[in-house]
N, CA, C and O atoms as a GROMACS GRO file, in nm:
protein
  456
    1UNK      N    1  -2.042   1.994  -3.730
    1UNK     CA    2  -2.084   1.881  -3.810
    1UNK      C    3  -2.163   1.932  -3.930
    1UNK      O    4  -2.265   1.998  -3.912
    2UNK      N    5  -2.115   1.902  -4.059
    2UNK     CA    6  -2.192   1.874  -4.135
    2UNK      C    7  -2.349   1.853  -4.178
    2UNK      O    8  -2.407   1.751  -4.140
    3UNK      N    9  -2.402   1.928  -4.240
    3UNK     CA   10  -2.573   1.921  -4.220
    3UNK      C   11  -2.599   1.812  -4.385
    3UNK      O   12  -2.556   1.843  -4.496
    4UNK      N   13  -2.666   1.708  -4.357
    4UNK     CA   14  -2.692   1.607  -4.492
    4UNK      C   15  -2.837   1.588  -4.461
    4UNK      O   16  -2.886   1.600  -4.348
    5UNK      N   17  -2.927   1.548  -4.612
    5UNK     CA   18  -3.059   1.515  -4.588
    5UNK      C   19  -3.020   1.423  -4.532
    5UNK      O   20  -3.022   1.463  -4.416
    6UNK      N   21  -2.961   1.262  -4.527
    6UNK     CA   22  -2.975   1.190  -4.498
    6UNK      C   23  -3.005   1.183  -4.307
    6UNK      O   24  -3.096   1.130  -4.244
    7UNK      N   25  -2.870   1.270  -4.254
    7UNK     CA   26  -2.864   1.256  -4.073
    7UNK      C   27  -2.931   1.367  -4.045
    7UNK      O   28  -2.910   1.394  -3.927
    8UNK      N   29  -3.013   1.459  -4.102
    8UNK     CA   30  -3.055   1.557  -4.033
    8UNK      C   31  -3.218   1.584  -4.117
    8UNK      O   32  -3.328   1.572  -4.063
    9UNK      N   33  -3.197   1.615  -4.228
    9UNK     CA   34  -3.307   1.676  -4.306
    9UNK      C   35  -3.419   1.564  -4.295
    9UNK      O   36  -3.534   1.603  -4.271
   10UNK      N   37  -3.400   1.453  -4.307
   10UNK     CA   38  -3.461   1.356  -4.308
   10UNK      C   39  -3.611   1.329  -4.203
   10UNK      O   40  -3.732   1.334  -4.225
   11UNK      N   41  -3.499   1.289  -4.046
   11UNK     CA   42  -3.530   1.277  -3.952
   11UNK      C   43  -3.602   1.419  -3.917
   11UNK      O   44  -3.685   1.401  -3.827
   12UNK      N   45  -3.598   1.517  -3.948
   12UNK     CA   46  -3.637   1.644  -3.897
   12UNK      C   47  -3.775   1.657  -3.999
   12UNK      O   48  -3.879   1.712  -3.961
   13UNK      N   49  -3.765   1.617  -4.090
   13UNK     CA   50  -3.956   1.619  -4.165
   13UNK      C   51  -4.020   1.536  -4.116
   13UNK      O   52  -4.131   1.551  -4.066
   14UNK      N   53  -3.927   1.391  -4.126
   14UNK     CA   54  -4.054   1.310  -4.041
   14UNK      C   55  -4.091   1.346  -3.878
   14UNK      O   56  -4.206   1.314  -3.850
   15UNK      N   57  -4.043   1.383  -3.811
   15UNK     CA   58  -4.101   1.448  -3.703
   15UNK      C   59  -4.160   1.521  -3.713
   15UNK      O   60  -4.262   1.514  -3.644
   16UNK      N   61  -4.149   1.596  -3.770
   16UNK     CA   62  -4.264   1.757  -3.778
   16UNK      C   63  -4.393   1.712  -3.922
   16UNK      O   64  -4.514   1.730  -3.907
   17UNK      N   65  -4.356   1.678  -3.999
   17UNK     CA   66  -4.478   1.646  -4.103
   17UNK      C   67  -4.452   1.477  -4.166
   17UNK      O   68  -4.414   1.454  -4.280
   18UNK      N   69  -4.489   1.352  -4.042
   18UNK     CA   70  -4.464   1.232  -4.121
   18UNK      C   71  -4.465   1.203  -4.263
   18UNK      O   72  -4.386   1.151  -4.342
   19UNK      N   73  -4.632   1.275  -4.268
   19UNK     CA   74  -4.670   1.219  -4.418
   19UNK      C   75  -4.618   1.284  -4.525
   19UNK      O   76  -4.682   1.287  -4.630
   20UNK      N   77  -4.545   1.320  -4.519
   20UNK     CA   78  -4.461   1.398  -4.588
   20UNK      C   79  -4.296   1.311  -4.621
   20UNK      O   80  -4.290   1.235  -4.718
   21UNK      N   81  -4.216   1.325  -4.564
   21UNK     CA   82  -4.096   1.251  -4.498
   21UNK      C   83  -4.049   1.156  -4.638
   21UNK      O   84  -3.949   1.180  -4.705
   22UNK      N   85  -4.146   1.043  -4.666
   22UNK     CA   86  -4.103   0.949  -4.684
   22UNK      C   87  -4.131   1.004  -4.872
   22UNK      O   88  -4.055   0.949  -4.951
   23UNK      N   89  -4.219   1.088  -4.923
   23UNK     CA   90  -4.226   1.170  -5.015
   23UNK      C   91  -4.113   1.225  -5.087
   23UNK      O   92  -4.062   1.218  -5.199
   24UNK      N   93  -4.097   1.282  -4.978
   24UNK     CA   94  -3.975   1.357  -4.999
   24UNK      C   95  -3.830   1.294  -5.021
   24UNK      O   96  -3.734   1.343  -5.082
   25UNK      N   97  -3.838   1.197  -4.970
   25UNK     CA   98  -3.720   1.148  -4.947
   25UNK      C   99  -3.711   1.072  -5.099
   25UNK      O  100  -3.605   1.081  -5.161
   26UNK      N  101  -3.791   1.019  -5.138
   26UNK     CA  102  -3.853   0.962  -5.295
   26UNK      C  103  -3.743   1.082  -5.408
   26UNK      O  104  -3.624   1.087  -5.441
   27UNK      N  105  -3.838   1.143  -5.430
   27UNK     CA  106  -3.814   1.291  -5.510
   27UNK      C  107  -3.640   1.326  -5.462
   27UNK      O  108  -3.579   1.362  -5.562
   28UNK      N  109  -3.584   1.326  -5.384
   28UNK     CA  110  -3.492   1.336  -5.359
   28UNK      C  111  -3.366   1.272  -5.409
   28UNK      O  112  -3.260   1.313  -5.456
   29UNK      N  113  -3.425   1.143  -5.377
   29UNK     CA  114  -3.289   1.058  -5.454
   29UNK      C  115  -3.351   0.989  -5.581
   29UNK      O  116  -3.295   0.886  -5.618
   30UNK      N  117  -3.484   1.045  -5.670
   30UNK     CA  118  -3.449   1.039  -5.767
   30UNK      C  119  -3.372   1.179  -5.847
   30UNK      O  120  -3.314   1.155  -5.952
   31UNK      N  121  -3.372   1.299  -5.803
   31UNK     CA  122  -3.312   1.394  -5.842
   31UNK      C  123  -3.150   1.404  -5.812
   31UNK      O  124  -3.077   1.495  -5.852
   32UNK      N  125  -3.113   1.293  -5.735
   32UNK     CA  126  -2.991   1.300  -5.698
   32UNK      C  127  -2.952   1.164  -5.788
   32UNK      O  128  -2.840   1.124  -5.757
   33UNK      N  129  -3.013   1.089  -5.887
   33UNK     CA  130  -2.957   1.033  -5.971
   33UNK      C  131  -2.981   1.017  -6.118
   33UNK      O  132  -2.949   0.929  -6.197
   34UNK      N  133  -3.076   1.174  -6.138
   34UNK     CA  134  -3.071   1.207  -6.255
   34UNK      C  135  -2.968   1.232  -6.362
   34UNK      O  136  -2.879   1.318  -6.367
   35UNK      N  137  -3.006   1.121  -6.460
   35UNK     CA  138  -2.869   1.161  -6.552
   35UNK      C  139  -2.913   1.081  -6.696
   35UNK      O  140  -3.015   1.014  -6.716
   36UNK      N  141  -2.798   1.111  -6.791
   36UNK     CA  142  -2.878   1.036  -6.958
   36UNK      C  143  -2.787   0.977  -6.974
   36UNK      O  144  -2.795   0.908  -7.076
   37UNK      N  145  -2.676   0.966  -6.909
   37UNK     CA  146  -2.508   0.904  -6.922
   37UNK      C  147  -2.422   0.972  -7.011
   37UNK      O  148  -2.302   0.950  -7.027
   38UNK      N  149  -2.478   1.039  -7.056
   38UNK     CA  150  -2.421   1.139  -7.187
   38UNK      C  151  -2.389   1.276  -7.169
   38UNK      O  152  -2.454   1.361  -7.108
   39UNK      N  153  -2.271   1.291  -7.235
   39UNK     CA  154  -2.192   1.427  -7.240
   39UNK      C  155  -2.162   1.469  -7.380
   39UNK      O  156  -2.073   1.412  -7.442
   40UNK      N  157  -2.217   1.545  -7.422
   40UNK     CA  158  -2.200   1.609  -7.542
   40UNK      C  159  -2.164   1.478  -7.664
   40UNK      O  160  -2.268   1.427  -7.705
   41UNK      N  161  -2.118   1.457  -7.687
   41UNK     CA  162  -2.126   1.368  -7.804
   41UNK      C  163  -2.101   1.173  -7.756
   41UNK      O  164  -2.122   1.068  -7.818
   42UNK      N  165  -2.038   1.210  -7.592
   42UNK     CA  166  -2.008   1.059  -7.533
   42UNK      C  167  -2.152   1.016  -7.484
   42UNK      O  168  -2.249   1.082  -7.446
   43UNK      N  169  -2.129   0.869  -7.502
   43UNK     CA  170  -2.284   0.766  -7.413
   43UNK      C  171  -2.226   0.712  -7.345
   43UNK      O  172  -2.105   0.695  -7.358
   44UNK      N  173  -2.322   0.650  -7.215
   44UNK     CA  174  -2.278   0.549  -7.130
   44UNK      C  175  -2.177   0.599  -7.026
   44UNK      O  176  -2.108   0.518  -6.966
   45UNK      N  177  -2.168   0.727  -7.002
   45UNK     CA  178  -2.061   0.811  -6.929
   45UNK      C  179  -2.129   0.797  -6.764
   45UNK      O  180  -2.247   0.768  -6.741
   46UNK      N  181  -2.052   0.817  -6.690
   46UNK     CA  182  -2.128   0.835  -6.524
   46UNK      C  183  -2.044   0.991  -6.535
   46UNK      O  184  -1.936   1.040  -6.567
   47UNK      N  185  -2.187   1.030  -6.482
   47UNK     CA  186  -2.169   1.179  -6.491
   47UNK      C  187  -2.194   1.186  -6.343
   47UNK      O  188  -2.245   1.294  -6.313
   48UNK      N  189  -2.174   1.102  -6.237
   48UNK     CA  190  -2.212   1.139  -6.072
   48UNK      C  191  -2.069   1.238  -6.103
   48UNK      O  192  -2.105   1.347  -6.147
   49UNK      N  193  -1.918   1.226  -6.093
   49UNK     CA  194  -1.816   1.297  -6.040
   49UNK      C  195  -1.847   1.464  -6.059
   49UNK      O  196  -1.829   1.562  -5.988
   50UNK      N  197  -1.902   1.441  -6.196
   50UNK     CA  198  -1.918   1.605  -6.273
   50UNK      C  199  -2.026   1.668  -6.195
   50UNK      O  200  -2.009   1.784  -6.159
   51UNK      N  201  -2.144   1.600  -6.160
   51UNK     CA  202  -2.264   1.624  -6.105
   51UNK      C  203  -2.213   1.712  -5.944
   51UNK      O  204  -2.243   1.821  -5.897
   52UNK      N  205  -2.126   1.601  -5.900
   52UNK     CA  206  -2.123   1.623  -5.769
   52UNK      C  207  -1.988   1.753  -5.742
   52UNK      O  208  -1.981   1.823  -5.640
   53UNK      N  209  -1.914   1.758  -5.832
   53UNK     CA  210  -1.844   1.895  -5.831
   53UNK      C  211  -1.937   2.030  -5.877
   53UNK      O  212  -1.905   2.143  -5.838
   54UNK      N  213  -2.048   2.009  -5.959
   54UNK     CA  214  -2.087   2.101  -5.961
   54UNK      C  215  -2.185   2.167  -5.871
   54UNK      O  216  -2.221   2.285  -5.876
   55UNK      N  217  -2.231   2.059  -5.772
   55UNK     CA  218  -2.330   2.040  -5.665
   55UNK      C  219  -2.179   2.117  -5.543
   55UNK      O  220  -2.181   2.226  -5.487
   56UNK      N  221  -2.127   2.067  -5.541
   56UNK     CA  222  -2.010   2.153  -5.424
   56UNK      C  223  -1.983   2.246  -5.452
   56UNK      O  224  -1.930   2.321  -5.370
   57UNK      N  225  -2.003   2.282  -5.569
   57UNK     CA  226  -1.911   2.427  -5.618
   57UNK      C  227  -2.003   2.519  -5.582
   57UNK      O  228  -1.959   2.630  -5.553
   58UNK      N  229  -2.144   2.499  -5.574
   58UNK     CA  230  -2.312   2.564  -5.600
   58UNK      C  231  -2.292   2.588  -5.434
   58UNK      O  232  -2.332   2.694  -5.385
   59UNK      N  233  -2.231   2.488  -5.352
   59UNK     CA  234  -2.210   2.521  -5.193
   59UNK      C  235  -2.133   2.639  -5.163
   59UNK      O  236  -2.168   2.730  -5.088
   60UNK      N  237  -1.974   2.624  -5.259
   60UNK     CA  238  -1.915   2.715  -5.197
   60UNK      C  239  -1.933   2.837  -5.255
   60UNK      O  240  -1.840   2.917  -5.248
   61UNK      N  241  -2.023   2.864  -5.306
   61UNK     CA  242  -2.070   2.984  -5.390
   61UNK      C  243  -2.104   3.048  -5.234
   61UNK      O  244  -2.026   3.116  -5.167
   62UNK      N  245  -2.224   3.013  -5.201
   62UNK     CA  246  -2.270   3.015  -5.061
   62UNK      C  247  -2.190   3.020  -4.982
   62UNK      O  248  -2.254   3.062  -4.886
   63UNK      N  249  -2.059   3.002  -4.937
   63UNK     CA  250  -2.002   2.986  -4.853
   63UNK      C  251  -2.018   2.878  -4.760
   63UNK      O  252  -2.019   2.900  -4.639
   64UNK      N  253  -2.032   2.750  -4.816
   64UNK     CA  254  -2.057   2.597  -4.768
   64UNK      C  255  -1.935   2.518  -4.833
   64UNK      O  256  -1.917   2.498  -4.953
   65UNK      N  257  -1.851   2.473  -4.717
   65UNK     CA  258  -1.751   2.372  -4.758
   65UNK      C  259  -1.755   2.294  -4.680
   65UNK      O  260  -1.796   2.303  -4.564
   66UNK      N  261  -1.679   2.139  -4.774
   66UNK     CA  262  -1.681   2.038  -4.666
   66UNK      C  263  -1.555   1.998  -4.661
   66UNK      O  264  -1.496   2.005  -4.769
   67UNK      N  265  -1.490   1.956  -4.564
   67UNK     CA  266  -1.381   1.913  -4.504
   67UNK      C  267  -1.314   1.767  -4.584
   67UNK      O  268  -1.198   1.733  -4.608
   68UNK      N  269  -1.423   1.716  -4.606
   68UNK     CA  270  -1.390   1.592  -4.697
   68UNK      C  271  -1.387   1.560  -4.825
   68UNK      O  272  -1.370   1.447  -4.870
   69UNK      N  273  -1.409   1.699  -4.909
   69UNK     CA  274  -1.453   1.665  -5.065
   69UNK      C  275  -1.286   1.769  -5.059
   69UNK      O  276  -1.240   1.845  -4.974
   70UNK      N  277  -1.241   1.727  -5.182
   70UNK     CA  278  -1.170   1.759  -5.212
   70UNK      C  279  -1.181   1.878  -5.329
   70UNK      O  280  -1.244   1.824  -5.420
   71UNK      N  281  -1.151   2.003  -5.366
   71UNK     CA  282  -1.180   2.120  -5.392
   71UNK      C  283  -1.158   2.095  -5.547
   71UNK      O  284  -1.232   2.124  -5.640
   72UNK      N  285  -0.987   2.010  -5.549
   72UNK     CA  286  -0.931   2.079  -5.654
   72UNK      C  287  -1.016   1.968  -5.780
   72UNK      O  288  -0.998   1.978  -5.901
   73UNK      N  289  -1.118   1.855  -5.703
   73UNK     CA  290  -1.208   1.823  -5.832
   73UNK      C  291  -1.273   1.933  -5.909
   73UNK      O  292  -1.279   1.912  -6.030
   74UNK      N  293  -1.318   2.034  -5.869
   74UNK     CA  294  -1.398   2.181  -5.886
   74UNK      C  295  -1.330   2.184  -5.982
   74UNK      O  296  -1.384   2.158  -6.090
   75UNK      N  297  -1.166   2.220  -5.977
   75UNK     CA  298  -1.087   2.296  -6.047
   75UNK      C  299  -1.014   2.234  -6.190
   75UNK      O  300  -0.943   2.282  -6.278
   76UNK      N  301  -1.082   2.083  -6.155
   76UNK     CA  302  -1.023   2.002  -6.257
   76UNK      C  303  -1.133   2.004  -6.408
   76UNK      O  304  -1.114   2.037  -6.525
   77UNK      N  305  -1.264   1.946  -6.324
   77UNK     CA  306  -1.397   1.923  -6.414
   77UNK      C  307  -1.473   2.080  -6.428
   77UNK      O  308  -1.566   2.084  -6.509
   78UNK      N  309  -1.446   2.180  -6.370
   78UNK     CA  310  -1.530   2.308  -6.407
   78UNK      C  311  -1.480   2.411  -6.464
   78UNK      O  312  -1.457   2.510  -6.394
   79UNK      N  313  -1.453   2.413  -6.589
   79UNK     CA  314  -1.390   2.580  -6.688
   79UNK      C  315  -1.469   2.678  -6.641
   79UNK      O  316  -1.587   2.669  -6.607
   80UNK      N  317  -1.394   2.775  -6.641
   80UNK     CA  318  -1.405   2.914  -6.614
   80UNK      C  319  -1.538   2.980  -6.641
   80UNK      O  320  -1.601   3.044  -6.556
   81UNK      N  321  -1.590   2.951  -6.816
   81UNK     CA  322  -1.698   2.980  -6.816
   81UNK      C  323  -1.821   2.921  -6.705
   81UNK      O  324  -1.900   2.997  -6.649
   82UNK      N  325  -1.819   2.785  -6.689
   82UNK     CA  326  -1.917   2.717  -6.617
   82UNK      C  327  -1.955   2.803  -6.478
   82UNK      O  328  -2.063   2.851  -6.442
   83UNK      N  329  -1.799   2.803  -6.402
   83UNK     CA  330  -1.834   2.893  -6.291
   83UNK      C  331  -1.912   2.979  -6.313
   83UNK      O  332  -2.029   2.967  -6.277
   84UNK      N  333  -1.866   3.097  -6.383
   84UNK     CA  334  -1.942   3.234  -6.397
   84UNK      C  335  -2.065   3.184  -6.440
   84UNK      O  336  -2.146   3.253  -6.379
   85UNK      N  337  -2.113   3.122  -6.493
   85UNK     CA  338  -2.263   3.069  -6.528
   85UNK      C  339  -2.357   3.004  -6.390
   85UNK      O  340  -2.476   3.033  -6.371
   86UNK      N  341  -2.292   2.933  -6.323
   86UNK     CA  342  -2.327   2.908  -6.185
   86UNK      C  343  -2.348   3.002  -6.076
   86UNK      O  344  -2.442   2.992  -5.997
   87UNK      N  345  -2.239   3.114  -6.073
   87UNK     CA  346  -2.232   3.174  -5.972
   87UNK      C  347  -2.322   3.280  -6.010
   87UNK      O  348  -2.364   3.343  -5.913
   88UNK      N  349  -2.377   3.332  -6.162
   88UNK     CA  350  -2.460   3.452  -6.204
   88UNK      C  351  -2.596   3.388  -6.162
   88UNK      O  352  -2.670   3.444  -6.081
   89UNK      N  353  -2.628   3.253  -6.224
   89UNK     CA  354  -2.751   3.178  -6.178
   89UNK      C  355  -2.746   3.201  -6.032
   89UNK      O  356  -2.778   3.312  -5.990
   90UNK      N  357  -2.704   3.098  -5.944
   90UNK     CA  358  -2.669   3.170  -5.772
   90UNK      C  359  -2.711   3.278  -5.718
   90UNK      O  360  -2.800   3.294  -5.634
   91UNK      N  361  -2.636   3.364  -5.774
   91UNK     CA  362  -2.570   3.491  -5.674
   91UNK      C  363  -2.724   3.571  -5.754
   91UNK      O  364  -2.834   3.578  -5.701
   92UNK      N  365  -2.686   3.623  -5.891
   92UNK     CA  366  -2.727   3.731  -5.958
   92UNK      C  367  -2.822   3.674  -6.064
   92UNK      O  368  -2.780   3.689  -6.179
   93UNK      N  369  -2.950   3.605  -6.050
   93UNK     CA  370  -3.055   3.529  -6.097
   93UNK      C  371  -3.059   3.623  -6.234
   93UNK      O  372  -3.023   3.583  -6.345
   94UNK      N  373  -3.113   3.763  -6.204
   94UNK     CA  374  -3.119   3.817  -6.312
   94UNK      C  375  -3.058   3.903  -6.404
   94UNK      O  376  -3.084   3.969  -6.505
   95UNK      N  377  -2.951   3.872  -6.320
   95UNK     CA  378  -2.809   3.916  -6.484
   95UNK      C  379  -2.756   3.748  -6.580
   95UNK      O  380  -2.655   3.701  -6.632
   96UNK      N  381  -2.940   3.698  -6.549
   96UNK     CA  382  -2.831   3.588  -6.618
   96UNK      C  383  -2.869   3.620  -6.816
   96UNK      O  384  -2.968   3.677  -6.862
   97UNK      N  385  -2.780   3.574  -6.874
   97UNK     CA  386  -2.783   3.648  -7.024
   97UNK      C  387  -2.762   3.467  -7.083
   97UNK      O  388  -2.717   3.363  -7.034
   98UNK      N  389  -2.836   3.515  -7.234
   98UNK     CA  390  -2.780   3.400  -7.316
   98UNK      C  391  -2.673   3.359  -7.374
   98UNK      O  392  -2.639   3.254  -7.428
   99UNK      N  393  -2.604   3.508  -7.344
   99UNK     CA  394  -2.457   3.505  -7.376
   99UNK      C  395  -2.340   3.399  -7.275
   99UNK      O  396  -2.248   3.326  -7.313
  100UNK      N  397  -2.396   3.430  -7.130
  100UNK     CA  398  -2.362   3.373  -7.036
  100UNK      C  399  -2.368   3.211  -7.034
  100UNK      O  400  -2.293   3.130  -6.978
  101UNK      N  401  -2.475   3.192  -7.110
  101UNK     CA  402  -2.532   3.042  -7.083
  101UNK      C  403  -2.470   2.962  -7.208
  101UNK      O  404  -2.434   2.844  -7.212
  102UNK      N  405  -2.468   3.063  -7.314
  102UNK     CA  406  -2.417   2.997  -7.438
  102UNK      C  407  -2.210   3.000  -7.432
  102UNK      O  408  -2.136   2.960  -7.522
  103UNK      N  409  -2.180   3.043  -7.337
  103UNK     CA  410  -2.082   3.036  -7.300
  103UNK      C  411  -1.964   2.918  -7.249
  103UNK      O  412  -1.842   2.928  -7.238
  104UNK      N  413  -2.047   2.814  -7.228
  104UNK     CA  414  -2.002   2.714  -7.130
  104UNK      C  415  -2.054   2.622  -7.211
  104UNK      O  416  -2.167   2.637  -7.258
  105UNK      N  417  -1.946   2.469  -7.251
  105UNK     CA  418  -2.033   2.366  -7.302
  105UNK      C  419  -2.056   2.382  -7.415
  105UNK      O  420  -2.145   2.310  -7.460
  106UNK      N  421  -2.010   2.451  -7.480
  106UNK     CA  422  -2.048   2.492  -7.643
  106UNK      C  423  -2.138   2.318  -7.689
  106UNK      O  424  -2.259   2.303  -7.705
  107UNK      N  425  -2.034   2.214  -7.698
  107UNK     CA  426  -2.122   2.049  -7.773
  107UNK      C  427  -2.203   1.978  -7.680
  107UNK      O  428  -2.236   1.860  -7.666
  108UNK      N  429  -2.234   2.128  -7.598
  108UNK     CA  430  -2.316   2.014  -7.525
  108UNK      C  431  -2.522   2.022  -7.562
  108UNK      O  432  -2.574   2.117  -7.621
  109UNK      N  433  -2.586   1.921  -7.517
  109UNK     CA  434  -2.696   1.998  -7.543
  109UNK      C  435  -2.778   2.066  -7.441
  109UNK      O  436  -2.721   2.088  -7.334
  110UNK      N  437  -2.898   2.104  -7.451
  110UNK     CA  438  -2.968   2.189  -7.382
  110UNK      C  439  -3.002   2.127  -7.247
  110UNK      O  440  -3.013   2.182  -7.137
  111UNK      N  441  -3.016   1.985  -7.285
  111UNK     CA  442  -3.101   1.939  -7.213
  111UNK      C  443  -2.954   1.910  -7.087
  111UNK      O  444  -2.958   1.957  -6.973
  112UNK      N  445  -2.861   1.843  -7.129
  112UNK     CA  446  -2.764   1.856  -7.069
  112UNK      C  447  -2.689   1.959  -6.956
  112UNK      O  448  -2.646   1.935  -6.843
  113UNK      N  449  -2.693   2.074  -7.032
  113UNK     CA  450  -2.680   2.165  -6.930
  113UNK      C  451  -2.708   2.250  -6.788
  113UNK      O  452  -2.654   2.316  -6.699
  114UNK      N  453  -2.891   2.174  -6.859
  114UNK     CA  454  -2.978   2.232  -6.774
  114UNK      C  455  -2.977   2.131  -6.663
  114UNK      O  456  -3.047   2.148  -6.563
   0.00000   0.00000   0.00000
């Protein structure tokens, strides 16, 4: 089975540190619906699909897959550069270069990327 904050992470803080739990859980799903709606020059965009392929892809870097997401979104919404920018961040923190970063996303902005 599958490990999610929701059925596991959740229930497992509030047992061990209540006052904590419900904190956390705050901070959580506002970071899980951070967004400006905007993509490089578009407004008003839902950026969850893009968000959440790049959130799976950051899994299977790790060697975390799920049975139910479908892969080839990865392969649809993430160019080549992006990967290697993910997986150097990931894997190899400090080979990461500006070359690397300026690589991916050329119209997009900073704030965006990050």
């Amino acid at each position: 089975q599958d490990y999610t904050w929701e059925d596991h992470g959740y229930s497992l803080i509030n047992r061990l540190y209540p006052e904590v739990g419900q904190l956390l859980d705050e901070k959580f799903q506002v970071v899980c619906s951070l967004t400006y709606h905007t993509m490089a020059t578009l407004r008003g965009v839902d950026t969850s699909v893009l968000r959440r392929a790049i959130w799976n892809y950051v899994h299977c870097v790790f060697g975390i897959r799920y049975d139910d997401y479908d892969y080839g979104e990865v392969n649809q919404l993430l160019e080549r550069s992006l990967k290697i920018y993910i997986k150097t961040v990931a894997c190899y923190p400090e080979k990461t270069t500006r070359r690397v970063y300026t690589q991916f996303w050329r119209h997009f902005k900073h704030l965006e990327k990050v």
